[in-house]
C-alpha positions as a printed Julia matrix, in Angstrom:
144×3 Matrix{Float64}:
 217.2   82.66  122.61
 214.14  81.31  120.5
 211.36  80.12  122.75
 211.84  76.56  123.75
 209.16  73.67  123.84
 208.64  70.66  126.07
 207.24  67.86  124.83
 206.54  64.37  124.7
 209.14  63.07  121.72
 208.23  61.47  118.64
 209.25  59.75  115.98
 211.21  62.85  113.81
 213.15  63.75  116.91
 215.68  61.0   115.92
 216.79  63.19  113.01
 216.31  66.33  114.7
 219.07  66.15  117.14
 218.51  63.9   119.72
 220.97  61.11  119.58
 223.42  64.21  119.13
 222.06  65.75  122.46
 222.4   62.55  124.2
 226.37  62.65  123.54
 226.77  64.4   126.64
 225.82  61.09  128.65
 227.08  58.78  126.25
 228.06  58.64  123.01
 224.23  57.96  120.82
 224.66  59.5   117.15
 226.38  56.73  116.23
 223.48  54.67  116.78
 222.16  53.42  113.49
 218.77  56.14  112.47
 216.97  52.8   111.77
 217.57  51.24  114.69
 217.18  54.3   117.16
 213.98  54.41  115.45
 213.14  50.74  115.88
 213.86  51.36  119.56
 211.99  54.44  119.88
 208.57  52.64  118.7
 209.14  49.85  121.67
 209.66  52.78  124.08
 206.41  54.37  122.84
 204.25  51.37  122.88
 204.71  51.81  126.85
 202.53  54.55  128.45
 205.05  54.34  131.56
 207.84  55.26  129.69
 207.94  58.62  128.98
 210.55  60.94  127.01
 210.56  64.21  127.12
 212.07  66.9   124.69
 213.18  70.34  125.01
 212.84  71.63  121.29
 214.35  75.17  119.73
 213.39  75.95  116.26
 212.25  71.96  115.64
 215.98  71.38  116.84
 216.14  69.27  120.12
 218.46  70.23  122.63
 217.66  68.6   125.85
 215.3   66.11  127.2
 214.91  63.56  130.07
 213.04  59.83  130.49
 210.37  59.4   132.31
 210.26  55.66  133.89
 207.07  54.99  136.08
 206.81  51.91  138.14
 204.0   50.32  139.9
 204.41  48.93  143.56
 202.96  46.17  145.53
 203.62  48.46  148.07
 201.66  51.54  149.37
 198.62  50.35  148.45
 199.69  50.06  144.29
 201.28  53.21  144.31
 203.74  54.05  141.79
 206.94  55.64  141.3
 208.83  57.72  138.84
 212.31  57.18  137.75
 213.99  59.98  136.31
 216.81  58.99  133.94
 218.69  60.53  131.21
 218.8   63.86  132.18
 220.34  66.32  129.14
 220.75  69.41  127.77
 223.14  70.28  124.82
 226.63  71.92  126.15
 225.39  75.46  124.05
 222.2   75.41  125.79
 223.03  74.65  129.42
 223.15  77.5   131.98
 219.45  78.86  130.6
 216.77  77.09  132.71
 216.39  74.24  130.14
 216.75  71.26  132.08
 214.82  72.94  134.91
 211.85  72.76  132.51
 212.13  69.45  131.43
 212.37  67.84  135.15
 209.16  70.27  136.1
 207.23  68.83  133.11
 208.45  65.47  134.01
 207.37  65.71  137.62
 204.26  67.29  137.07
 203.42  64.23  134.78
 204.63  61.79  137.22
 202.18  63.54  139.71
 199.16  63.77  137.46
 200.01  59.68  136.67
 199.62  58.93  140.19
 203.55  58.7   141.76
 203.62  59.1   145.23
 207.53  59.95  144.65
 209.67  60.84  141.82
 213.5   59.17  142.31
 216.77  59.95  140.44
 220.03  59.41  140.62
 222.75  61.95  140.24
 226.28  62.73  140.62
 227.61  65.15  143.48
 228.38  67.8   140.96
 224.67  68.28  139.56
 223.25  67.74  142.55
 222.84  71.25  143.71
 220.78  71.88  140.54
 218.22  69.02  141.34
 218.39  70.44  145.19
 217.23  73.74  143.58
 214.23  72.23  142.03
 212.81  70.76  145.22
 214.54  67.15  145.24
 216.38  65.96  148.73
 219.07  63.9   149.4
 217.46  60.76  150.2
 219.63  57.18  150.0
 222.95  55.93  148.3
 222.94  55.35  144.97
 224.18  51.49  144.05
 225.25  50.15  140.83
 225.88  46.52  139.4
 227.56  46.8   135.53
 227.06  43.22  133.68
């Protein structure tokens, strides 16, 4: 396999294959290029909203958002949110998405989080476990 980058995204990732990588969350490459661009500048006017890439010969294949909030509580700290969590069907299985949580976490740390959060399903969960995170709380939902 060709070596494999993390990185912050920008704005050519949208037509290098990340709405398409996305598609294993929800469906995103139908997402109109000019608006998924449109979106992607409001996302990177916010330094607390982060996405990260995993890239393969300028071809991304995974990546994971980055959400970091500050708190009234514990003295200002903040927290990260990790959402979004992907790696393209061909590519899973190779340590990918183990490299983009690591970056993210490692960014979340240097930013000041006293914790990084996520929610998962019971099926992934043994991945995340792997990586360091523990079973904390119930995950809740509300769908408007």
């Amino acid at each position: 396999m060709s070596k494999i980058i993390i990185r912050k995204i920008v704005k050519s990732d949208i037509d290098r294959g990340f709405l398409e990588s996305l598609d294993s969350l929800s469906k995103a490459s139908d997402l109109d290029k000019k608006n998924a661009r449109s979106i992607l500048d409001e996302i990177l006017k916010n330094p607390d909203h982060v996405i990260f890439v995993a890239v393969r010969v300028s071809q991304v294949i995974g990546s994971a958002t980055l959400l970091i909030e500050r708190k009234f509580i514990h003295k200002g700290g903040k927290v990260g949110h990790i959402e979004d969590v992907v790696v393209s069907k061909e590519c899973q299985g190779r340590g990918i998405g183990e490299k983009i949580i690591k970056r993210a976490l490692e960014y979340a740390g240097r930013h000041g989080c006293y914790k990084t959060i996520l929610d998962c399903d019971d099926d992934v969960r043994p991945f995340y476990e792997k990586i360091g995170f523990v079973r904390h709380s119930n995950g809740m939902r509300y769908n408007h």
